[in-house]
C-alpha positions in Angstrom: -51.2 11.7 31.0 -54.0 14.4 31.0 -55.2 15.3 34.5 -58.8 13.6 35.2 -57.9 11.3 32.4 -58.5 7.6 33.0 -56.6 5.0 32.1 -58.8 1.9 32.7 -60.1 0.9 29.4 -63.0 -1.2 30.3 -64.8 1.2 32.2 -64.4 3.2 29.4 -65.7 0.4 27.2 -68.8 -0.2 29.3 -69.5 3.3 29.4 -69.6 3.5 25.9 -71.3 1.3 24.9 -74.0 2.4 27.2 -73.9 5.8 26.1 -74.2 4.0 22.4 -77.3 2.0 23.6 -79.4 4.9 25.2 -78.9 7.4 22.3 -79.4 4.8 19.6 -82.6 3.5 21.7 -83.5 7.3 22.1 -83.3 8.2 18.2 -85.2 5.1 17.7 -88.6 5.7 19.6 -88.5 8.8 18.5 -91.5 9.4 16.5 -90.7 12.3 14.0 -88.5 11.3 11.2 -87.9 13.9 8.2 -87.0 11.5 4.9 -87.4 14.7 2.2 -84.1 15.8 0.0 -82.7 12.1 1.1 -85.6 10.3 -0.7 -83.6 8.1 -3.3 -80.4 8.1 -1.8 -80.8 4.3 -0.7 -82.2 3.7 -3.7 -79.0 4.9 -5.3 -77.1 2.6 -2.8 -79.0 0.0 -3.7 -78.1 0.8 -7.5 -74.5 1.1 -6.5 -74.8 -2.3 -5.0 -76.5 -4.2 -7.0 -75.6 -2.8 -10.9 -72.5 -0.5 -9.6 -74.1 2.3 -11.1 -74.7 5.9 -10.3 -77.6 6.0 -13.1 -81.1 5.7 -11.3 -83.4 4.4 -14.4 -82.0 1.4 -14.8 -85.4 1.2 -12.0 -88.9 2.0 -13.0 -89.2 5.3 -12.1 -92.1 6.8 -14.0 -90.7 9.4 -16.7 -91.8 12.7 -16.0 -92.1 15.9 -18.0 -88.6 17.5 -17.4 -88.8 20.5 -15.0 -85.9 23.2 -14.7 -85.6 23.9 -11.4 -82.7 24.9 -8.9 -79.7 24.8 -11.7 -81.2 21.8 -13.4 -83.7 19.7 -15.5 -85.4 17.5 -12.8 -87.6 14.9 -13.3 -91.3 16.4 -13.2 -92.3 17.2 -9.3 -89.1 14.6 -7.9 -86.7 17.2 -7.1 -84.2 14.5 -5.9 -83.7 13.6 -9.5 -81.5 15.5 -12.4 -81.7 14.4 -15.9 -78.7 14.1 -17.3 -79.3 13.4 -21.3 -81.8 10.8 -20.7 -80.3 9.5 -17.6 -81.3 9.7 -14.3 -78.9 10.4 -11.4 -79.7 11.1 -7.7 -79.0 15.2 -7.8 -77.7 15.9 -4.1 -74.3 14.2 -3.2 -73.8 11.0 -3.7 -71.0 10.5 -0.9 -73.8 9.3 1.6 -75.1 6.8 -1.1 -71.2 5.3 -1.6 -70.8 5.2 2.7 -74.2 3.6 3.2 -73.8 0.9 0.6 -72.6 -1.7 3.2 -75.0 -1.2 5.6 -78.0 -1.6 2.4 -76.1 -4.9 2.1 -76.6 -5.8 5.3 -80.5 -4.3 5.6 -81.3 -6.6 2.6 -80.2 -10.0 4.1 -83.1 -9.1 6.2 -85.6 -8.3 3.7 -85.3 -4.6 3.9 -84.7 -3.0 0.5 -85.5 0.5 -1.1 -87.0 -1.0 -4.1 -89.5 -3.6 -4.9 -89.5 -6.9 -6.1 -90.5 -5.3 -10.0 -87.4 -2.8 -9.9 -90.2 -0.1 -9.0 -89.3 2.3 -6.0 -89.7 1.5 -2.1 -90.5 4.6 -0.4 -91.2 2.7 3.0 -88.0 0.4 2.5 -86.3 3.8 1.8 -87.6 4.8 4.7 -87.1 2.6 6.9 -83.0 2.1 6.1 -83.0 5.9 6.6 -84.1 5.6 9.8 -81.9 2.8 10.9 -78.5 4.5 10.1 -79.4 7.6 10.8 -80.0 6.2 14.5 -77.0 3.9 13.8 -74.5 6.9 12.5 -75.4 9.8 15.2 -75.5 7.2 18.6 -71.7 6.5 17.0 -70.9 10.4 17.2 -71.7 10.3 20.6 -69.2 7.5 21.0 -66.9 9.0 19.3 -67.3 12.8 21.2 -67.1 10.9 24.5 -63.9 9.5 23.5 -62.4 12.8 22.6 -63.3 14.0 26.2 -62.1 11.1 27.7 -58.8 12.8 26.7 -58.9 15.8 29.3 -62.0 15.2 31.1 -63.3 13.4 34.6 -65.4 9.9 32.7 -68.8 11.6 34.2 -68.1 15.4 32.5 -67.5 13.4 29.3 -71.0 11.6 29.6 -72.3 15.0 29.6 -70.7 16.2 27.1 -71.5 13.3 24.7 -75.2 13.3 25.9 -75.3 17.2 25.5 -74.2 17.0 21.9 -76.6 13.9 21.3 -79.7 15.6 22.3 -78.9 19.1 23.0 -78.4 19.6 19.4 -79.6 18.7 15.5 -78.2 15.4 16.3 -80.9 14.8 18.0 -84.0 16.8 16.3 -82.7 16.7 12.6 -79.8 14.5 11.8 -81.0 10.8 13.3 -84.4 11.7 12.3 -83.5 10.9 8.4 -80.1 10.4 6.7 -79.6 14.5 5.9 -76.5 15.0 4.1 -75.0 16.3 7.0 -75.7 12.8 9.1 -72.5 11.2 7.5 -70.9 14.2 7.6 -71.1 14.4 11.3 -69.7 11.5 12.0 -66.8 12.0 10.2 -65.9 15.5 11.3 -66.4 14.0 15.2 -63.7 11.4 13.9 -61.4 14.3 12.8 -62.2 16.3 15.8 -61.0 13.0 17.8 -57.6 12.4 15.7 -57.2 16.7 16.1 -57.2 16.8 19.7 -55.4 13.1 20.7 -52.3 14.5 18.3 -52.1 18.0 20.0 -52.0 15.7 23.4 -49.5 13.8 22.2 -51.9 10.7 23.0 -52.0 9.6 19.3 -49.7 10.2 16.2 -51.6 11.7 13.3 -52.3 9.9 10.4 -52.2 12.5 7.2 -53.6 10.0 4.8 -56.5 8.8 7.3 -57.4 12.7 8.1 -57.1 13.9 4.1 -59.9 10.7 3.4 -62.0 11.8 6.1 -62.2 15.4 4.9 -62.3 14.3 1.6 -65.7 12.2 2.4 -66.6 15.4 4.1 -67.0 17.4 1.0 -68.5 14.3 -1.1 -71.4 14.2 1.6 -71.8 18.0 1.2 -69.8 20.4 -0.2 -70.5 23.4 2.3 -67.7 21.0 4.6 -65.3 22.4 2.3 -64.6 25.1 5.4 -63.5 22.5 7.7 -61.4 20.9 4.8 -60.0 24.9 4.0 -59.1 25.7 7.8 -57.7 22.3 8.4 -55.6 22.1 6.0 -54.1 25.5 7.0 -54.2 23.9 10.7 -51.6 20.9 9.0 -49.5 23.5 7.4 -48.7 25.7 11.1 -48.9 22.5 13.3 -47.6 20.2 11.9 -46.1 21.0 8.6 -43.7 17.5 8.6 -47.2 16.2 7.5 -48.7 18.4 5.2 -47.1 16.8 2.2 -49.2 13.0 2.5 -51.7 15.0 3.9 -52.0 17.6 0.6 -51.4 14.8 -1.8 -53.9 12.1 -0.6 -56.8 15.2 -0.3 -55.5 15.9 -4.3 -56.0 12.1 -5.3 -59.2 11.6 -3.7 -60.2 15.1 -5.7 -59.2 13.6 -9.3 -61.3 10.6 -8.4 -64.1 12.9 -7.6 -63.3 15.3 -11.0 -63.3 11.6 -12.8 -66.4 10.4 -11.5 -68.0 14.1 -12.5 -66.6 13.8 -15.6 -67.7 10.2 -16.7 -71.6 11.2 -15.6 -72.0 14.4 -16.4 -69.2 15.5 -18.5 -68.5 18.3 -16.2 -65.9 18.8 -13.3 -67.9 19.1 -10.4 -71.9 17.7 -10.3 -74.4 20.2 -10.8 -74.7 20.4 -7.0 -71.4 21.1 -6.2 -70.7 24.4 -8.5 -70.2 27.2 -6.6 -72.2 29.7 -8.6 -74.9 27.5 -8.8 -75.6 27.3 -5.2 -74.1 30.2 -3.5 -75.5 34.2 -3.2 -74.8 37.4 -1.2 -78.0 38.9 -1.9 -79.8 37.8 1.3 -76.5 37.6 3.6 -76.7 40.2 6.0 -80.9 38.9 6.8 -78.7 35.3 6.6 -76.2 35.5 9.3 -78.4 36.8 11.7 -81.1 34.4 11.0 -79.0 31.1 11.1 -77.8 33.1 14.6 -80.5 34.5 16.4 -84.5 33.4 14.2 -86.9 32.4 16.4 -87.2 29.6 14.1 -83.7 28.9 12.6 -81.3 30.5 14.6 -78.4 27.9 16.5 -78.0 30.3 19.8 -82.2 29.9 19.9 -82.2 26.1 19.3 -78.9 25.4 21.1 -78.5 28.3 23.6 -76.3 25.9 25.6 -73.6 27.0 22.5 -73.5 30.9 24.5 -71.8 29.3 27.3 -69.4 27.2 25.8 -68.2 29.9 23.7 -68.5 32.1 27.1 -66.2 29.2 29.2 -63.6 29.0 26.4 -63.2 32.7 25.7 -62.8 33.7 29.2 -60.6 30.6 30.0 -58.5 30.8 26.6 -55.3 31.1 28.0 -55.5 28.5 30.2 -57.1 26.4 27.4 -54.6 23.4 26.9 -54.6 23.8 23.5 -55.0 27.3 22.0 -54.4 26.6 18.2 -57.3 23.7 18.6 -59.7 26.8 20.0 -58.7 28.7 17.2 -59.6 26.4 14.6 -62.8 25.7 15.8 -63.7 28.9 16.2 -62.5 29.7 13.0 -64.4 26.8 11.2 -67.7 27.8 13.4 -67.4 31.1 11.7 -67.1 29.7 8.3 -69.5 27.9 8.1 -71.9 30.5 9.2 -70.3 32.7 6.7 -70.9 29.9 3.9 -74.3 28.7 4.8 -75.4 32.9 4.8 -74.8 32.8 1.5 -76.2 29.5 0.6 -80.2 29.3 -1.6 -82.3 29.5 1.2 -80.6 29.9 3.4 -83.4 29.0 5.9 -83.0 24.9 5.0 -86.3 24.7 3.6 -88.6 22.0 5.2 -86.3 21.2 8.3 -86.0 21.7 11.9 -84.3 25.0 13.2 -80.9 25.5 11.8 -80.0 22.1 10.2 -77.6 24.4 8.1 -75.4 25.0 10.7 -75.2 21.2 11.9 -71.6 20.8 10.9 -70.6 23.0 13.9 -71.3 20.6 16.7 -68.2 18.6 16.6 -66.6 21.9 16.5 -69.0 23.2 19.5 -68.3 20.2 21.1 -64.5 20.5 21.1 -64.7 23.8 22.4 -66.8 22.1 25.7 -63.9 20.1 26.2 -61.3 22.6 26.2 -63.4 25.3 28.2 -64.5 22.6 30.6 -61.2 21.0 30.8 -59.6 24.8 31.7 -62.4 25.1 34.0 -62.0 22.6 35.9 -58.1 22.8 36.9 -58.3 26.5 37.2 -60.8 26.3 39.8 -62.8 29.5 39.1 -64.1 31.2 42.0 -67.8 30.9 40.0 -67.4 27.4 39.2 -70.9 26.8 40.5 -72.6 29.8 38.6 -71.3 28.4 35.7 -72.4 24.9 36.6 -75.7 25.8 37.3 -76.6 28.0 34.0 -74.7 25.3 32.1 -77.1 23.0 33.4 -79.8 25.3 32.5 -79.0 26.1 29.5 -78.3 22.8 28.4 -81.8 21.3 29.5 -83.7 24.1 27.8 -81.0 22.7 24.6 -82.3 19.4 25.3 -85.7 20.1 25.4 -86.4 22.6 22.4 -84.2 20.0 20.3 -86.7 17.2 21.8 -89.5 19.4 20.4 -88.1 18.5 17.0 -88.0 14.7 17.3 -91.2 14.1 18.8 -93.9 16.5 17.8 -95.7 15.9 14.4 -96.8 20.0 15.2 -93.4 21.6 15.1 -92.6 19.7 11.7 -95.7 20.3 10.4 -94.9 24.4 10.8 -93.0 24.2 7.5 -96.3 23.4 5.6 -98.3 26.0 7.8 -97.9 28.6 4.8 -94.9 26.9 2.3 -91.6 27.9 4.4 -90.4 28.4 0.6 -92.8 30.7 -0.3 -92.8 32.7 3.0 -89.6 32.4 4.3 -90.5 35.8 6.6 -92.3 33.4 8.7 -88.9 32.9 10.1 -88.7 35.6 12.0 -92.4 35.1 13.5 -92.0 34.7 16.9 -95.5 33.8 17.7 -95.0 31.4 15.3 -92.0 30.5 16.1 -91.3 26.2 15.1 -90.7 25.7 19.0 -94.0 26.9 19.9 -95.8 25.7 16.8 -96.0 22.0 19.0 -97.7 23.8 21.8 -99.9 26.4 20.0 -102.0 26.7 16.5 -100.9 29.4 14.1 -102.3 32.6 14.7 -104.8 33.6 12.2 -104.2 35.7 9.3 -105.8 39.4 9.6 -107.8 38.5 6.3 -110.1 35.5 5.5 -111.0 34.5 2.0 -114.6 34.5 1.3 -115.9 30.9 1.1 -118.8 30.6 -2.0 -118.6 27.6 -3.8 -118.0 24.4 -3.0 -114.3 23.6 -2.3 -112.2 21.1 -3.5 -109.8 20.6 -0.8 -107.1 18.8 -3.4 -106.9 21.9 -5.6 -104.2 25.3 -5.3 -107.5 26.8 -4.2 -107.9 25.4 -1.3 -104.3 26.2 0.0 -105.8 29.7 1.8 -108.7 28.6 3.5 -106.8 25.6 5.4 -105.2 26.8 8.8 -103.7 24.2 10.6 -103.9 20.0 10.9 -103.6 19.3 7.7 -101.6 17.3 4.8 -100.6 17.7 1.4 -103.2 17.4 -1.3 -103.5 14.0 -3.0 -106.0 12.4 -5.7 -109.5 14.4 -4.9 -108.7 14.5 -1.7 -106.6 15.9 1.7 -106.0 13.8 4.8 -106.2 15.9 8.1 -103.1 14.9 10.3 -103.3 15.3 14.0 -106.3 15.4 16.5 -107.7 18.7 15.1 -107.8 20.6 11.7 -109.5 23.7 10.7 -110.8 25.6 7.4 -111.2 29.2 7.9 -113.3 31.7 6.0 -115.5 35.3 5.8 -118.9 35.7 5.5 -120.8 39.3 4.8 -123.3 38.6 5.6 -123.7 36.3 8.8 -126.9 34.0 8.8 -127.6 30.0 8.9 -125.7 28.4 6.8 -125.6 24.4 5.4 -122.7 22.8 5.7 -122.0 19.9 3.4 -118.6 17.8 3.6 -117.3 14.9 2.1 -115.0 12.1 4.0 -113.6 9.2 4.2 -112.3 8.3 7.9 -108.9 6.6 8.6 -109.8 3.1 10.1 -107.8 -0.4 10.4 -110.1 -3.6 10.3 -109.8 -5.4 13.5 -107.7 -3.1 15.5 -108.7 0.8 14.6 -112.5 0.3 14.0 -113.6 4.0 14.9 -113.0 7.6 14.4 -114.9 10.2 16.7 -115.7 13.5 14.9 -117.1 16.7 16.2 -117.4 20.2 14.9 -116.7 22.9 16.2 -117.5 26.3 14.7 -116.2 29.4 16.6 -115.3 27.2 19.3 -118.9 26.0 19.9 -119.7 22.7 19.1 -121.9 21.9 16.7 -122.5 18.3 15.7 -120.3 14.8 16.2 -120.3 11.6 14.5 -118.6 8.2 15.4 -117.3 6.9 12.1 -117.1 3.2 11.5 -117.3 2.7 7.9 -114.2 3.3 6.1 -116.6 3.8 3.1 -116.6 7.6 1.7 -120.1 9.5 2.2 -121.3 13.0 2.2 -122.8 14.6 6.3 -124.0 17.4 6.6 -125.4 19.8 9.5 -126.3 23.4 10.1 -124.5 26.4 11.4 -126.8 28.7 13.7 -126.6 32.0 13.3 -125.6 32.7 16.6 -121.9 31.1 15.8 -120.8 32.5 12.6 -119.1 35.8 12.3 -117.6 37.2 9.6 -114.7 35.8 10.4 -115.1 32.2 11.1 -113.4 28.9 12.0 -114.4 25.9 11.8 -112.9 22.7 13.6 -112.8 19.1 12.6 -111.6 17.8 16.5 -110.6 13.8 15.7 -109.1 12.4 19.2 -109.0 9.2 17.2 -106.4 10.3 14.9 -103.5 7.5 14.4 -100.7 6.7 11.9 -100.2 4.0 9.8 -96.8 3.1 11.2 -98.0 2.5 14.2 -100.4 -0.5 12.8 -97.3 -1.1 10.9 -99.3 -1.3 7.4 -96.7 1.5 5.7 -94.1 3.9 7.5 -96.3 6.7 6.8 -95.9 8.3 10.4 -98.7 11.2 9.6 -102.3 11.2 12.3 -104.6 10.9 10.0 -108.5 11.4 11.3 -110.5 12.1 7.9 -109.7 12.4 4.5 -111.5 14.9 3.1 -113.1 15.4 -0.6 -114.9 18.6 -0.5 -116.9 20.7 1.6 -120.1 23.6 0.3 -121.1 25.9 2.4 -124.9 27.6 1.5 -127.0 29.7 3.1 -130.2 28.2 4.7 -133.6 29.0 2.1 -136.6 29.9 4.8 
């Protein structure tokens, strides 16, 4: 028996399942969820379930011009679907789809489904399964990383470590917020982490066929866990080499399943998605490492500094670690799968959270807690309390900036403050860092584009005048989202100018019946309406010369702003104030 190790399994049951409540209730309130690549997966579930079919049009899903983007035909603007011939299939991996199937069952016993009574799709029921396993799937990790601490460590340092890696981390700020490809894959590799570290104990026997499935699942929820699957596997060969044979051959069998499934759909060995040369580049890596590393905006020591002193503690303590070859395989897989994701198009995630990448590391990070705490502990270091402390430290300022990402609309909303895709320098803008984006606006840009005509704030052209506090464009129109938006533009000439601006406020008979407005121009308030017709109409007001530069900015301040979720009339989870149509800008005729 491990020193500090407890025997009584009840208390550990009740912990547990405590641990299992808070997180799960935690991830739940949480207001930020993130459903963007993983749009369709349920829907693909459902398919699976329902017509045990990988092939998405046997729903109505409108038939879009084919677009060739990232390695493939897509469907028009839906990115999450390839054309295959004249099939549709669900483009990222479909081992989420497969492992969520049951719980879709379940979800639609209860009237939650991700399509809609006429076969059409359900983005809200999508939505809203997304968000219950997600919550579900990452309160279990913590579960499962307290039990693998329980091995070695004191039942309260195990808390700890099962709460730091819940909320400390992505788990918290990326992967319960949406069911990411990585959310599955999580779980899973906190399972192998679990069966790794009871067999080095001696505590539990290895099972080779149970650890080659879970790998195997691994790679079909995202191919980039092919590291973990590589180092493993070499792990099995030194340690324990008796097993490598079951272990080899069951990893093998569930690969031909996986070629066969490939080849039935797409008559190819490997899904588009999964071919390395369609996916991977060094022509960025050098900017890559050190991005997912150390960006103000993506990099894992930034978002998780709590990571320096775990690697600090086991490093300093390795040869009192009690079990060196488990230190060097998660180091080792740490390492590759920054290596991997360097080299992986973009490597900055897109539309994410800080470095969502690099989530596969936690169970590993987490492993590495246990052994440097566990070493720690029965050394007795002189600086035990030092360490203590700026653990404690750094794992609050963990908790806090990965908080950031769950609960502020502002932080998520960075990625559309200037398309992350299109300006994937804004990375390294530490003014503008993601963090601080849910405490401050966007600086302003050292140019402003003149503003002549009227504007159209649906079309491309209005993509450079908008600043901050607003949403995509839709049909003639743009919703702001959050209490305040702005529009920015130059003026050569600075005089009186007519505003004009069309809008339609966000209002919900019976229960959200008004929307303040005021505008602000320069920071000087300028007019203010209470709206309380959700009919659209034209206002309009003047600008004194006194307030416009030649740089201006003008505010639309809407304390009134509120989301549709929380009326519960769709799980669109956006603050919308006003939508707005156009605005014109003229100069007053004396």
């Amino acid at each position: 028996m491990a020193p500090g190790a407890d025997t009584n399994q009840g208390s550990n049951a009740l912990t547990s399942t405590l641990l299992f409540l808070i997180t799960l209730t935690v991830f739940w309130v949480s207001p930020v969820h993130q459903v963007t690549e993983s749009r369709y997966s349920m829907l693909l579930s459902q398919g699976l379930l329902e017509h045990r079919s990988f092939a998405l049009d046997l729903y109505n899903i409108p038939r879009l011009e084919p677009v060739y983007h990232d390695h493939t035909w897509k469907n028009g603007h839906i990115g999450q679907l390839e054309l295959v011939g004249d099939r549709f299939y669900y483009y990222l991996p479909p081992g989420s789809s497969v492992l969520s199937v049951p719980f879709v069952a379940v979800l639609n016993m209860v009237g939650i489904s991700a399509r809609n009574p006429d076969a059409t799709f359900n983005p809200d029921g999508e939505i809203k399964i997304e968000r219950i396993l997600a919550a579900l799937l990452m309160a279990a990790l913590s579960v499962v990383l307290f039990f693998a601490a329980r091995l070695v460590l004191p039942r309260s340092w195990s808390v700890m470590v099962a709460l730091g890696a819940a909320f400390g981390t992505q788990v918290w700020s990326t992967n319960s917020r949406a069911l990411w490809a990585d959310t599955w894959g999580l779980l899973l590799l906190g399972v192998v982490v679990y069966l790794l570290l009871a067999d080095e104990l001696a505590r539990r026997r290895l099972k080779p066929v149970l650890l080659a499935s879970l790998l195997s699942w691994t790679y079909f929820v995202r191919p980039t866990n092919a590291a973990a699957i590589l180092a493993v596997s070499c792990y099995i060969l030194w340690r324990r080499r008796q097993l490598f044979l079951p272990y080899i051959l069951t990893g093998i069998g569930w690969l031909l399943l996986f070629v066969l499934y490939s080849w039935i759909h797409y008559r190819a060995l490997l899904p588009t998605y999964f071919r390395v040369n369609k996916r991977l580049s060094f022509e960025h890596f050098a900017t890559a490492v050190a991005g997912n590393l150390i960006s103000p905006s993506r990099g894992l020591l930034v978002f998780v500094p709590v990571t320096v002193l775990v690697l600090f503690i086991a490093l300093k303590f390795r040869r009192s670690l009690r079990s060196r070859p488990l230190f060097y395989l998660a180091t080792t897989i740490s390492g590759l799968y920054l290596l991997v994701m360097s080299t992986f198009n973009p490597w900055w995630a897109g539309a994410s959270y800080g470095p969502r990448y690099l989530a596969p590391v936690i169970p590993w990070i987490a492993l590495l807690a246990v052994l440097g705490l566990d070493a720690l502990r029965r050394v007795g270091e002189s600086n035990i309390r030092a360490l203590v402390i700026a653990g404690s430290l750094l794992l609050s300022l963990s908790v806090v900036i990965n908080g950031v990402g769950a609960i502020s609309h502002r932080a998520w909303a960075w990625n559309t403050y200037g398309d992350i895709d299109h300006d994937p320098k804004k990375v390294w803008n530490l003014r503008h860092s993601q963090i601080l984006a849910a405490f401050l606006h966007p600086p302003l840009p050292d140019e402003f584009p003149l503003l002549t005509d009227r504007l159209e704030l649906s079309s491309p052209q209005a993509e450079k005048y908008l600043r901050f506090g607003w949403s995509g464009a839709e049909q003639g129109f743009r919703w702001t989202d959050g209490s305040e938006a702005a529009i920015i533009f130059a003026m050569d000439n600075p005089e009186e100018l007519k505003v004009e601006i069309s809008l339609t406020p966000f209002l919900v008979n019976g229960r959200h019946e008004r929307q303040r407005l005021e505008i602000l121009m320069n920071d000087v308030s300028i007019q203010s309406w209470e709206l309380r017709s959700d009919q659209g109409k034209s206002y309009e007001f003047r600008l004194p010369r006194a307030t416009i530069q030649k740089r201006n900015v003008l505010t639309l301040r809407l304390p009134d702003a509120a989301s549709p979720n929380d009326f519960k009339i769709s799980t669109d989870e956006r603050r919308l104030g006003v939508a707005v149509h156009w605005i014109k800008v003229s100069h007053v005729i004396n």
